[in-house]
DOTOR-247676 format. One record per residue: x, y, z of N, C-alpha, C in turn. Coordinates in steps of 0.001 Angstrom, whole numbers. Layout:
BEGIN
X|Y|Z|X|Y|Z|X|Y|Z
...
END
This chain:
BEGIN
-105018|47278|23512|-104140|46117|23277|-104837|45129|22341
-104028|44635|21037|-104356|43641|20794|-104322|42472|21082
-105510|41643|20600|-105660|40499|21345|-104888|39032|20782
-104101|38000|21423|-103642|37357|20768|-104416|35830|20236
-105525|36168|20351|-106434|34991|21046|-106772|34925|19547
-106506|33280|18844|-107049|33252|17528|-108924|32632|17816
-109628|33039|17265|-110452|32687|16904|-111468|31649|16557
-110666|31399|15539|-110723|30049|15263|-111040|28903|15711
-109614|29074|16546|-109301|27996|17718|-110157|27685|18796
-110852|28766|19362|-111896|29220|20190|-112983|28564|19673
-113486|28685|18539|-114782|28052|17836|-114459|26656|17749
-113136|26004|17974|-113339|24746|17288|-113527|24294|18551
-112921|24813|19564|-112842|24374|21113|-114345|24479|21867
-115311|25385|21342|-116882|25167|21471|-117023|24488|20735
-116761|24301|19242|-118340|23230|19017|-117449|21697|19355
-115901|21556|20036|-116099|20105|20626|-116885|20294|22030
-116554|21127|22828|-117179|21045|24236|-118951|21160|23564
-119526|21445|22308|-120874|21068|22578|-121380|19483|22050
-120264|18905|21394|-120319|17798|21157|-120447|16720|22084
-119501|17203|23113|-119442|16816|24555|-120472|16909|25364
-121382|17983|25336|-123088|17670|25585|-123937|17052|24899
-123785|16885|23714|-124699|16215|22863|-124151|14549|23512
-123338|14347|23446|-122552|12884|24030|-123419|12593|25564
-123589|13211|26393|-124183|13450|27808|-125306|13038|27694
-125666|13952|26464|-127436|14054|26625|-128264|12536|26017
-126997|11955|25035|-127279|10594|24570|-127220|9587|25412
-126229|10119|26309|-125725|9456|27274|-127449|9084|28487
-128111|9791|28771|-128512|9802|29872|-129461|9043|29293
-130484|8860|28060|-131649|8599|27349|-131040|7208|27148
-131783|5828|27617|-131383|4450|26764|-131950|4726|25780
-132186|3649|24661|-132748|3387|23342|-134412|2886|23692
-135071|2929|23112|-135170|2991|21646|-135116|4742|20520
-135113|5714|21738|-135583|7084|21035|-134149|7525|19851
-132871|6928|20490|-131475|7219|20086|-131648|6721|18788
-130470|7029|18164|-130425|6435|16536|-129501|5296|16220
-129675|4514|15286|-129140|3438|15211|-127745|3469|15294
-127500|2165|15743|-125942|1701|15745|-125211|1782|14618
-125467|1558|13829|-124943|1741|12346|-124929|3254|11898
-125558|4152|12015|-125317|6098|12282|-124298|6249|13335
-124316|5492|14409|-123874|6520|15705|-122338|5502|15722
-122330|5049|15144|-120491|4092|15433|-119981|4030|14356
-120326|4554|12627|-119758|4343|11392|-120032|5601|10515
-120104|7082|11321|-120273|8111|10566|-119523|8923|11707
-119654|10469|11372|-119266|10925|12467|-119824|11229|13969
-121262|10663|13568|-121982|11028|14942|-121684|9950|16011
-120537|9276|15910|-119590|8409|16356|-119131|9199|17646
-118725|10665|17404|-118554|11230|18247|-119297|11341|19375
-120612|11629|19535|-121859|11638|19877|-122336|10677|21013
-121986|9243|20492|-122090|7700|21317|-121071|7403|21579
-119986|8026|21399|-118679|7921|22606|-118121|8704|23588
-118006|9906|22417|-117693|10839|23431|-116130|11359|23322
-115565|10790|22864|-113738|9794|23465|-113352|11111|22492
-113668|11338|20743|-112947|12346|20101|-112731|13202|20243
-113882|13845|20818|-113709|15453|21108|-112604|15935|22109
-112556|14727|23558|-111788|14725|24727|-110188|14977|24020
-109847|13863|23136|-108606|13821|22309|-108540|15214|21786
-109749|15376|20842|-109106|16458|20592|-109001|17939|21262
-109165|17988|22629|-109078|18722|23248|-107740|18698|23813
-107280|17277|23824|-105617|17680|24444|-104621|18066|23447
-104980|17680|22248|-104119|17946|20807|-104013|19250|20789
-105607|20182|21051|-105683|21668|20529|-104790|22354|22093
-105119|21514|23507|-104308|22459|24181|-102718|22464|24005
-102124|21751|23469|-100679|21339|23553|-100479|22318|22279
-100991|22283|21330|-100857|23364|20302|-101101|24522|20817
-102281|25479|21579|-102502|26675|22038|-101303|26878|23403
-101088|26321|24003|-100559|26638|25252|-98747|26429|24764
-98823|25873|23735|-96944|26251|23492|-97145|27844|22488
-97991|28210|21721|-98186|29033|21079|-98167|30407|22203
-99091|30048|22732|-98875|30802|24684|-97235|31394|24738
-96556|29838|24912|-95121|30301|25523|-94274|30758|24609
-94387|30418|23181|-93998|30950|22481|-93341|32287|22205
-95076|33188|22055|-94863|34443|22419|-94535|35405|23726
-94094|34943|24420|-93410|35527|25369|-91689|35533|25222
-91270|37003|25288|-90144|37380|24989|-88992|36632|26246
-89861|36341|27295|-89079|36150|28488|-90305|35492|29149
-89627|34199|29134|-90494|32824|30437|-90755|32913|31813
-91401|32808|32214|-91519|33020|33808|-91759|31622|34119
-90577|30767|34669|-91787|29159|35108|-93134|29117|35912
-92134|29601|36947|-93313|29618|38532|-94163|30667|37874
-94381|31416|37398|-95632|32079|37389|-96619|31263|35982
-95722|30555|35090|-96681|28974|34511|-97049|28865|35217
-96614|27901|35976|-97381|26710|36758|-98261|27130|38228
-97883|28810|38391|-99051|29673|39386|-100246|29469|38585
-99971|30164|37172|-101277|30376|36517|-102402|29418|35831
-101742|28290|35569|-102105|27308|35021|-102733|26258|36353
-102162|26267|37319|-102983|25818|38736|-104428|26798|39051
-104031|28005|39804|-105219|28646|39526|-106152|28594|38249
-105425|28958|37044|-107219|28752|36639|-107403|27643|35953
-107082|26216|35752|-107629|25227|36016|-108176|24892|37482
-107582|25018|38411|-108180|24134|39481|-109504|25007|40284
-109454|26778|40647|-110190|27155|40737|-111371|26940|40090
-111616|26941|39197|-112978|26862|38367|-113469|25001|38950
-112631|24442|38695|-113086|22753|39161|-113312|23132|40817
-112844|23627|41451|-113269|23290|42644|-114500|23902|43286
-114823|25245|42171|-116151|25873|42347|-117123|25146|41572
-116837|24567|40459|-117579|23294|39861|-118394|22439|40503
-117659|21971|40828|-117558|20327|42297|-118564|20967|43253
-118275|22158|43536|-119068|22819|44961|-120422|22924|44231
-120601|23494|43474|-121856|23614|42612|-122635|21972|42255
-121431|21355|42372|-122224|19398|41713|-122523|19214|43062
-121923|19616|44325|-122217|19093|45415|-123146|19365|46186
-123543|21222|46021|-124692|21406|46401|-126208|21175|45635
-126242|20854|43857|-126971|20373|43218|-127568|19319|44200
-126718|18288|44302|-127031|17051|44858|-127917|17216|46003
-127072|17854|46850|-128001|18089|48409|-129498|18676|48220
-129582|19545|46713|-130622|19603|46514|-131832|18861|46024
-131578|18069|45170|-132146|16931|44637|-132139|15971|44916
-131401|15402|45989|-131078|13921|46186|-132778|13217|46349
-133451|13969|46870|-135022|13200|47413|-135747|13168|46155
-135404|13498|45265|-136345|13905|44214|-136589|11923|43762
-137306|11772|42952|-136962|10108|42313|-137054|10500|40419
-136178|9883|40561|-135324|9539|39144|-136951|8855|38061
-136580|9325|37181|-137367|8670|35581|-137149|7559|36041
-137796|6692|35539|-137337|5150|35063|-136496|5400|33326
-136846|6619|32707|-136541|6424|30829|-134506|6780|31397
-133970|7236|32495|-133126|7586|32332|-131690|6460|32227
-131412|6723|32076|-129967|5558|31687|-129504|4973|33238
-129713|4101|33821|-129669|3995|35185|-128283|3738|35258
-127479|3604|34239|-125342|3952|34502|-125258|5582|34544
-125863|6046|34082|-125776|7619|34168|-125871|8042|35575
-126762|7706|36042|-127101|8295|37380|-126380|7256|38670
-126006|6346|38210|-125075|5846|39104|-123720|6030|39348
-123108|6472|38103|-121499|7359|37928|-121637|8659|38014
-122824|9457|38125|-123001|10531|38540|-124062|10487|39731
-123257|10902|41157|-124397|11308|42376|-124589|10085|42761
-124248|8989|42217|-124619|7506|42592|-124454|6841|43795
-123076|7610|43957|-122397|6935|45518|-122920|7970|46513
-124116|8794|46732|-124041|9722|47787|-122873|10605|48243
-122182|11109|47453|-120981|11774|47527|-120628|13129|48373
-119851|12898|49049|-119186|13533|50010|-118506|14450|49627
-117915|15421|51137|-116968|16362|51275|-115762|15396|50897
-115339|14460|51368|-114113|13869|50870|-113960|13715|49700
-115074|13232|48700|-115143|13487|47451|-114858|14704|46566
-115508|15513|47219|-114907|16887|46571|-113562|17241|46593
-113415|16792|48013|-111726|17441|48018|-111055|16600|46677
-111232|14626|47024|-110094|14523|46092|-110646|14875|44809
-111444|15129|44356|-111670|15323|42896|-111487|16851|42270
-111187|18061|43631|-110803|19006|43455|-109036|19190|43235
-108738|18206|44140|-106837|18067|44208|-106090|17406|42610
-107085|17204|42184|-106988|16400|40852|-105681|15433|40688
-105608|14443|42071|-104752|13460|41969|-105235|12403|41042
-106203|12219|40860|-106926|10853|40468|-108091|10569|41048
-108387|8719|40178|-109364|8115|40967|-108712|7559|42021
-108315|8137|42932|-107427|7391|44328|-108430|6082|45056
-109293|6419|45465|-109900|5138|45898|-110323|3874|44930
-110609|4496|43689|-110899|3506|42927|-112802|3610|42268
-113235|4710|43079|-115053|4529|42813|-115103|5532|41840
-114371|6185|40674|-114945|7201|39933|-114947|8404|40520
-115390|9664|39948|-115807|10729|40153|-117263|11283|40487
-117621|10732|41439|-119316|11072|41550|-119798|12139|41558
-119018|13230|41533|-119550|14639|41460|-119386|15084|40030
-118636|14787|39157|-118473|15517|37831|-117667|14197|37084
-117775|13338|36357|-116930|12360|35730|-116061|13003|34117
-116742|14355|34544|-115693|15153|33185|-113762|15530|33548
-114618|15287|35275|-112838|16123|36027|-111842|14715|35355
-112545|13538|34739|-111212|12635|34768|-109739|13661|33379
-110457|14418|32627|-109883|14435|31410|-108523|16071|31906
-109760|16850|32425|-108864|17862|33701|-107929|17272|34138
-107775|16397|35184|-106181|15548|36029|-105760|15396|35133
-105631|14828|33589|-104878|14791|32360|-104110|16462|32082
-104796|16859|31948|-104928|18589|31243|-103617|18852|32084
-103706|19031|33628|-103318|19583|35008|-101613|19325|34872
-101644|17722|35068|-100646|16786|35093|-99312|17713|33635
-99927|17119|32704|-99512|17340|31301|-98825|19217|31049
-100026|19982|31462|-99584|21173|31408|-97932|21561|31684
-98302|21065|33022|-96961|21958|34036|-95754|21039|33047
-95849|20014|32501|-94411|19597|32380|-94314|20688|30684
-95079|21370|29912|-95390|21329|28658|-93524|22772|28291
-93722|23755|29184|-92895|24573|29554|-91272|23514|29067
-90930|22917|30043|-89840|22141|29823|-89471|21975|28255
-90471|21520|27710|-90311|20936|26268|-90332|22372|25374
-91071|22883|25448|-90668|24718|24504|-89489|25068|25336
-89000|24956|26306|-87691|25679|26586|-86423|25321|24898
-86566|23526|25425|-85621|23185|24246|-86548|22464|23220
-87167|23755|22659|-87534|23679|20886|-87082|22810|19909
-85869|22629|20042|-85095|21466|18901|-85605|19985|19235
-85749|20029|20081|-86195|18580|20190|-87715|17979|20340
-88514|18595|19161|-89889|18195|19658|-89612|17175|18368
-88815|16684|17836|-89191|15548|16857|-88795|14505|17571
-87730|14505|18518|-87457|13430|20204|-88821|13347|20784
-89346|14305|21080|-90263|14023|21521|-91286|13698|21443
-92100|13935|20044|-93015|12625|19567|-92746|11457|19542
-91823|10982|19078|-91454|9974|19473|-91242|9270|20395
-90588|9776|21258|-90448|9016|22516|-92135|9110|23184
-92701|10185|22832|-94144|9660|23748|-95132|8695|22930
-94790|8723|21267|-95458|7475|20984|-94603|6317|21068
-93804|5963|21239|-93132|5095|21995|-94030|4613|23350
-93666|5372|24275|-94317|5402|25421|-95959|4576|25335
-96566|5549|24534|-98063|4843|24359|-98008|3938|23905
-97657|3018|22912|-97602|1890|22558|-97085|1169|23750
-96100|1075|23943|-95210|290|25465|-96691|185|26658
-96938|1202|26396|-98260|1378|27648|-99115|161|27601
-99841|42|26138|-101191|-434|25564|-100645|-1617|25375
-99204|-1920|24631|-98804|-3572|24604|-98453|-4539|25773
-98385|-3548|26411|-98052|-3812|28356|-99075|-4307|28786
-100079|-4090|28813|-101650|-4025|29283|-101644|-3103|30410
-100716|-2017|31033|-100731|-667|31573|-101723|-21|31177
-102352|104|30201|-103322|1067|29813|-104004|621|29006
-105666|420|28466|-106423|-293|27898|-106556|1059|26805
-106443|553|25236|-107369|1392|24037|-108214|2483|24645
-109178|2379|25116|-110263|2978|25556|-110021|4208|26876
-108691|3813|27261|-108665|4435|29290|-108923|5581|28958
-109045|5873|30088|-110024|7350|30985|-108747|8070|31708
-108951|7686|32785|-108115|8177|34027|-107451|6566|34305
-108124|5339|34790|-107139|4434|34800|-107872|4279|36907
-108215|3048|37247|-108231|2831|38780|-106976|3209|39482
-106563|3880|40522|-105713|3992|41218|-104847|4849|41043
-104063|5222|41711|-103081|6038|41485|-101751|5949|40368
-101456|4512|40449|-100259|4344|39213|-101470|4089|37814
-102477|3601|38010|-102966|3522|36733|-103114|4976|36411
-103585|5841|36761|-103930|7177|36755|-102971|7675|35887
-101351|7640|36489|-100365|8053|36015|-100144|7132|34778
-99561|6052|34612|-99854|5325|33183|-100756|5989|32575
-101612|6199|32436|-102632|7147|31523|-102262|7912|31225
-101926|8864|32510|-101779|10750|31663|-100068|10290|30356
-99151|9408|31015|-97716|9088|30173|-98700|8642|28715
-99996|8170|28731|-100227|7682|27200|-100664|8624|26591
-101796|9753|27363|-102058|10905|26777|-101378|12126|26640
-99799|11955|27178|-98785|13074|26007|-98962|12783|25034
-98912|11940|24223|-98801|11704|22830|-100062|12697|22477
-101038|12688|22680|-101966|13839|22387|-101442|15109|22439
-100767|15501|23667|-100126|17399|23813|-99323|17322|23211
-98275|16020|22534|-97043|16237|21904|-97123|16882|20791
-98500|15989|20175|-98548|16162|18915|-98875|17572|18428
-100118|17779|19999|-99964|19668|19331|-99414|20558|19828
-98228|20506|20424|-97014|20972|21052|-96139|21239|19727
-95771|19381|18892|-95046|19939|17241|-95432|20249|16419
-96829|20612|16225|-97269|21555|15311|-96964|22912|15740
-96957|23327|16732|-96874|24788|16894|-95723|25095|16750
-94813|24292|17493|-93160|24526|17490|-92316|24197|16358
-92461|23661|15643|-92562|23543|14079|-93052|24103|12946
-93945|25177|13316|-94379|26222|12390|-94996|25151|11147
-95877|24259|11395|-96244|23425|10434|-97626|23970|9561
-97383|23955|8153|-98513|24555|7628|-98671|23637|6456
-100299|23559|6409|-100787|22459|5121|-100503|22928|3980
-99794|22151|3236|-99098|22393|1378|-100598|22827|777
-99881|23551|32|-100784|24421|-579|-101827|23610|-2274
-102815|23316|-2258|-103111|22652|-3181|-104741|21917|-2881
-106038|21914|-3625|-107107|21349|-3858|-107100|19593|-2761
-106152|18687|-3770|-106258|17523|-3437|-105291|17483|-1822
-104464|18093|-1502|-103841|18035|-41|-105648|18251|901
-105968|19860|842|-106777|19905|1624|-108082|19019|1387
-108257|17957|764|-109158|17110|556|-108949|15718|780
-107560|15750|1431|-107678|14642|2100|-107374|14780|3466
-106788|16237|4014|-107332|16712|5213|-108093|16282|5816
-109258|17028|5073|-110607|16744|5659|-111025|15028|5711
-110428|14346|4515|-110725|12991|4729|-110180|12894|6061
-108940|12854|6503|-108237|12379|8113|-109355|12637|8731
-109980|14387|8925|-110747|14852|10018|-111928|13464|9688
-112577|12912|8601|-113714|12762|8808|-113758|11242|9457
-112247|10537|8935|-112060|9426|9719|-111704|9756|11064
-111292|10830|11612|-110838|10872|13248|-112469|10737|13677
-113340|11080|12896|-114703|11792|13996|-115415|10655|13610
-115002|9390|12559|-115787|8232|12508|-115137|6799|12932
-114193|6433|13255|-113545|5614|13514|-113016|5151|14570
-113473|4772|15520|-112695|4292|17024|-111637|3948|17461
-110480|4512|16772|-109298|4029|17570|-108072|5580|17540
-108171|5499|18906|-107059|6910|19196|-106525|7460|18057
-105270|6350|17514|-104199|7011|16562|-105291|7782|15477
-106230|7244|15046|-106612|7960|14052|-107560|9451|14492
-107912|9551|15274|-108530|10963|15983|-107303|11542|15989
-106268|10733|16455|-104790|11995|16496|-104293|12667|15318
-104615|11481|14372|-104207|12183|12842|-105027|13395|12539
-106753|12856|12623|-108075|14166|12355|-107730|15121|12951
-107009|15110|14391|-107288|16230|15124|-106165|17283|14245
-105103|16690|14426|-104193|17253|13902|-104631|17780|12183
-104936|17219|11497|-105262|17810|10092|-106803|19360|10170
-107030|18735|11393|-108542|19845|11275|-107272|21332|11910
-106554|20918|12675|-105837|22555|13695|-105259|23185|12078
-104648|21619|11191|-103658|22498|9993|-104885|23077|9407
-106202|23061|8852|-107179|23405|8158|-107653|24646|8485
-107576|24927|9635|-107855|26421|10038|-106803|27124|10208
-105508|27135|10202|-104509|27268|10857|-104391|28701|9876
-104432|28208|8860|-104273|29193|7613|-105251|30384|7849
-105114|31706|7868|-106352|32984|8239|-106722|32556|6930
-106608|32552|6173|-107126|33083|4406|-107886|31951|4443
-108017|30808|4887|-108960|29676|4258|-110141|29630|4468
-110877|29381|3510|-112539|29446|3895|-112877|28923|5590
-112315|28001|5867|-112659|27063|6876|-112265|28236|7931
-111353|28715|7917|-110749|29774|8938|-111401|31157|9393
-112003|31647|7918|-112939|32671|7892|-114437|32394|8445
-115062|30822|8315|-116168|30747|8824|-116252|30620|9772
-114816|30120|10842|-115444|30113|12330|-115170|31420|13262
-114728|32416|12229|-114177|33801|13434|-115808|34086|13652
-116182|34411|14928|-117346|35525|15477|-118287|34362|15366
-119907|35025|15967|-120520|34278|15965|-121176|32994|16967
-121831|32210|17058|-122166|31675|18272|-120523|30762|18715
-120201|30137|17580|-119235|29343|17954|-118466|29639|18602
-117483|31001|18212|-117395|31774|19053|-117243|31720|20415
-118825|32503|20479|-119031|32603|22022|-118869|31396|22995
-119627|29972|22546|-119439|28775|22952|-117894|28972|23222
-117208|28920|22347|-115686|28738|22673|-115115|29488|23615
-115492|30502|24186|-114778|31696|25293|-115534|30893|26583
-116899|30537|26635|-117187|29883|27696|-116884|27919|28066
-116312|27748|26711|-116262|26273|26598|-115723|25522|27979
-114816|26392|29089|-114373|25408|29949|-115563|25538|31138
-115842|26477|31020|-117231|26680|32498|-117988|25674|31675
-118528|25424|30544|-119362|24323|30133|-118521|22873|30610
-117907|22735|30358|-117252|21173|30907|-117457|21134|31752
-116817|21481|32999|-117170|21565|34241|-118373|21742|34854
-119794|22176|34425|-120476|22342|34999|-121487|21489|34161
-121757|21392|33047|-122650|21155|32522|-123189|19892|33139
-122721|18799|33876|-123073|17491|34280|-123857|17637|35408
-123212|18128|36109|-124180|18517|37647|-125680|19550|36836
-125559|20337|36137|-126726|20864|35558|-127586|19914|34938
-127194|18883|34071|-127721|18109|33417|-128667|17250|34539
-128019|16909|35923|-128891|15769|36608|-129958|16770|36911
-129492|18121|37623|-130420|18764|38967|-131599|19063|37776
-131610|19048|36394|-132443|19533|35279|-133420|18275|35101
-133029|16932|35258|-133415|15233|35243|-134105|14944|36534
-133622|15454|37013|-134497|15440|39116|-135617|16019|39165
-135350|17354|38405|-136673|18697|39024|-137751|18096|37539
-137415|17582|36432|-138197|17342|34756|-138724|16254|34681
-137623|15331|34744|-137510|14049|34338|-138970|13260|34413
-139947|13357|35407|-140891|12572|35585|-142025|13183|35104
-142036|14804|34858|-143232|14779|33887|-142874|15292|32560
-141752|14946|31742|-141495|15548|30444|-141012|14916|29644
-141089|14502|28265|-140834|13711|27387|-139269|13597|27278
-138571|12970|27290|-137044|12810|27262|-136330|14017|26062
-136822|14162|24824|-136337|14722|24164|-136653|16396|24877
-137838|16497|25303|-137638|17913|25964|-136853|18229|26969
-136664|16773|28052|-135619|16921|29048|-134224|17178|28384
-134297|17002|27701|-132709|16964|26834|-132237|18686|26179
-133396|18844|25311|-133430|20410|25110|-133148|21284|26270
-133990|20659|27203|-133611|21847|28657|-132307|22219|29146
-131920|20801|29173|-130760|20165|29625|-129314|21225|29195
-129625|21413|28085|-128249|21556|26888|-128650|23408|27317
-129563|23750|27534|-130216|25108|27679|-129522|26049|29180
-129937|24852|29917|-129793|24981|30793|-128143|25547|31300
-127707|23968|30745|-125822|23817|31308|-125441|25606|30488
-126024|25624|29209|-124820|26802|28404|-125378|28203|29443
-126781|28175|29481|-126770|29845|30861|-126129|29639|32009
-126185|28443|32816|-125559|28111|34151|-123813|28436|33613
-123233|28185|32438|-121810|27917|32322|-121520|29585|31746
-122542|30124|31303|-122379|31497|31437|-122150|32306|32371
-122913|32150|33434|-122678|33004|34707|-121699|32498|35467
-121241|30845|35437|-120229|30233|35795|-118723|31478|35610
-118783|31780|34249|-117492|32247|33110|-117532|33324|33883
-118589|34070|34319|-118314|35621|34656|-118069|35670|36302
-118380|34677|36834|-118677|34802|38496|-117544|34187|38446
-116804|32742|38048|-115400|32249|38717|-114448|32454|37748
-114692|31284|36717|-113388|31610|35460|-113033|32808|35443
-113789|34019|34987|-112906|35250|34956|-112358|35705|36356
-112424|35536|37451|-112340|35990|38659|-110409|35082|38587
-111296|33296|38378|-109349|33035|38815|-108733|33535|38080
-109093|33841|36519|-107778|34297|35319|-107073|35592|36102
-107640|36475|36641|-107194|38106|36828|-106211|37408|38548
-107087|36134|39330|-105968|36127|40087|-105203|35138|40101
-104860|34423|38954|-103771|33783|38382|-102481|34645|37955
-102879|36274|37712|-101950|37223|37177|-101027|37811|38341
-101231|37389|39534|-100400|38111|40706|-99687|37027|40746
-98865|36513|40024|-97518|35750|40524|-96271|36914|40049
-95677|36856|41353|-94643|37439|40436|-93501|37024|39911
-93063|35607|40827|-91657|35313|40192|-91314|34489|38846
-90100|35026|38900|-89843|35120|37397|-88409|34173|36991
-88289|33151|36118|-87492|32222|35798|-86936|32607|34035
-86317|33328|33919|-86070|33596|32541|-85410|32421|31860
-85686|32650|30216|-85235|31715|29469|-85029|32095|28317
-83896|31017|27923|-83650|31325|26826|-84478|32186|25479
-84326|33109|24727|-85504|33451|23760|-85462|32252|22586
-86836|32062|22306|-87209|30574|21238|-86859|30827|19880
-86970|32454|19484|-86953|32809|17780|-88132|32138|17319
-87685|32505|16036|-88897|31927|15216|-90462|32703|15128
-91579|32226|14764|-92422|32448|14283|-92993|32807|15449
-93965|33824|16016|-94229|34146|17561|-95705|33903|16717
-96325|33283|16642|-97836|32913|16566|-98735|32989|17540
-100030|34216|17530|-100557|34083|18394|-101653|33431|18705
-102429|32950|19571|-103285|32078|19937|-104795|32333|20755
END
């Protein structure tokens, strides 16, 4: 069988999830060893000291891959969506969590660096975190109490993912209307942010309705790559188009404010989108690649790896070596992660059987 799995897409989806460690690893080290403010907030290594782009563009690329998903299917199954898309998102997080939770029990006695970022280790493992903790951060309602995620603070972007998914089906049923529907969800986000419902910056949001206000601001992210796919949108053909492409991408990955990561994200999916383009040909095979097939066991795990690596190092090793370890560490741990759970829920995400047929979509069956 051939495979429908582009490539590409896969590589771009590793090197953000390693961006997303490099962000961690900056994260944990205060200054002076880091690089200046003027590099890390006015270039692209912007990404790096926030963190925030890659996350975006992770909901842009799933809303584009996962309608491309439904796309090609001749015949919809709902309930077995939203079987499969529960299992293997939530399985892997809840073996995650179990893994951040027994880290902890292991290390908790250890004593912390003084060089380490003392917000790091307080939003991670900070609160002495519990079985109750796990559960809610496995149920992926939210921050329900209000204290963060002390076992993994990556699960906030997951409850986004989770939420967002299951409704994504609805909207490829009726195809004609994804130009309603950008709209109305940037609508929505603005209404959100002029409201003061949702701050520039939000995460997940305190509480349960903030929670929800959030994920309503971050459709506009799946929308957008929901109408690229369902729209069969492809970059005009020409030197100066794809050169200002890349300009969008280079302002999404340098510039701090959402809308414009939404534009980058979106111009980098059209940049590869094309097989024939250089950009397209350099990321098939290769480490990126591989990063990209394991990229979600890295999210999920890499944080709890990162401390129990800061507990057992941290006090006799120079920060930059703790950091090397660190990044070493999470990608073998998120390896055996990929083969011991992720692949385990995908094969039992496949025993749903019932079946909700739908209309056929036509059009371009693009695979992903």
């Amino acid at each position: 069988m051939v495979s429908n799995r582009r490539e590409e897409l896969d590589a771009l989806r590793g090197i953000a999830a390693v961006v997303v460690l490099l962000h961690h690893v900056h994260w944990m080290w205060p200054p002076p060893w880091v690089l200046p403010d003027s590099l890390l907030l006015h270039t692209p290594l912007r990404m790096i000291a926030t963190g925030r782009a890659p996350v975006l563009f992770f909901f842009v690329l799933s809303g584009y891959v996962l309608t491309l998903a439904v796309q090609r299917r001749k015949s919809f199954r709902m309930m077995d969506w939203y079987w499969r898309r529960t299992l293997r998102l939530c399985l892997p997080i809840a073996a995650g969590l179990l893994l951040s939770l027994l880290l902890y029990q292991i290390c908790r006695h250890h004593p912390i660096s003084h060089q380490l970022n003392p917000f790091f280790w307080r939003a991670q493992w900070g609160q002495d975190p519990t079985w109750e903790d796990w559960f809610e951060e496995t149920t992926l309602l939210g921050d329900v109490t209000g204290q963060g995620y002390p076992l993994d603070a990556a699960v906030w972007s997951l409850t986004h993912e989770w939420r967002i998914s299951l409704l994504l089906p609805l909207a490829v049923i009726w195809r004609r209307v994804w130009i309603p529907t950008i709209l109305v969800s940037a609508i929505v986000s603005m209404v959100l942010i002029f409201s003061g419902e949702v701050a520039p910056d939000v995460t997940l949001g305190r509480g349960v309705l903030n929670g929800l206000a959030a994920t309503l601001y971050f459709i506009l992210f799946f929308a957008a790559g929901y109408a690229l796919a369902v729209s069969g949108a492809r970059l005009p053909k020409g030197r100066g188009i794809r050169i200002a492409a890349w300009l969008a991408v280079f302002a999404g990955c340098s510039i701090g404010r959402d809308s414009v990561v939404l534009v980058g994200a979106c111009a980098l999916i059209l940049l590869v989108s094309d097989p024939a383009s250089r950009s397209s040909r350099l990321l098939r095979g290769g480490i990126w690649q591989e990063l990209g097939k394991i990229s979600y066991s890295l999210y999920i795990t890499h944080l709890p790896v990162f401390l129990a690596v800061v507990a057992w190092f941290g006090l006799f090793m120079p920060p930059l070596e703790v950091a090397g370890l660190s990044v070493v560490s999470a990608i073998l741990v998120a390896t055996v992660f990929f083969w011991l759970v992720e692949m385990p829920a995908h094969r039992l995400s496949q025993f749903h059987r019932k079946t909700i047929p739908r209309p056929a979509l036509g059009g371009d069956m693009s695979s992903s």
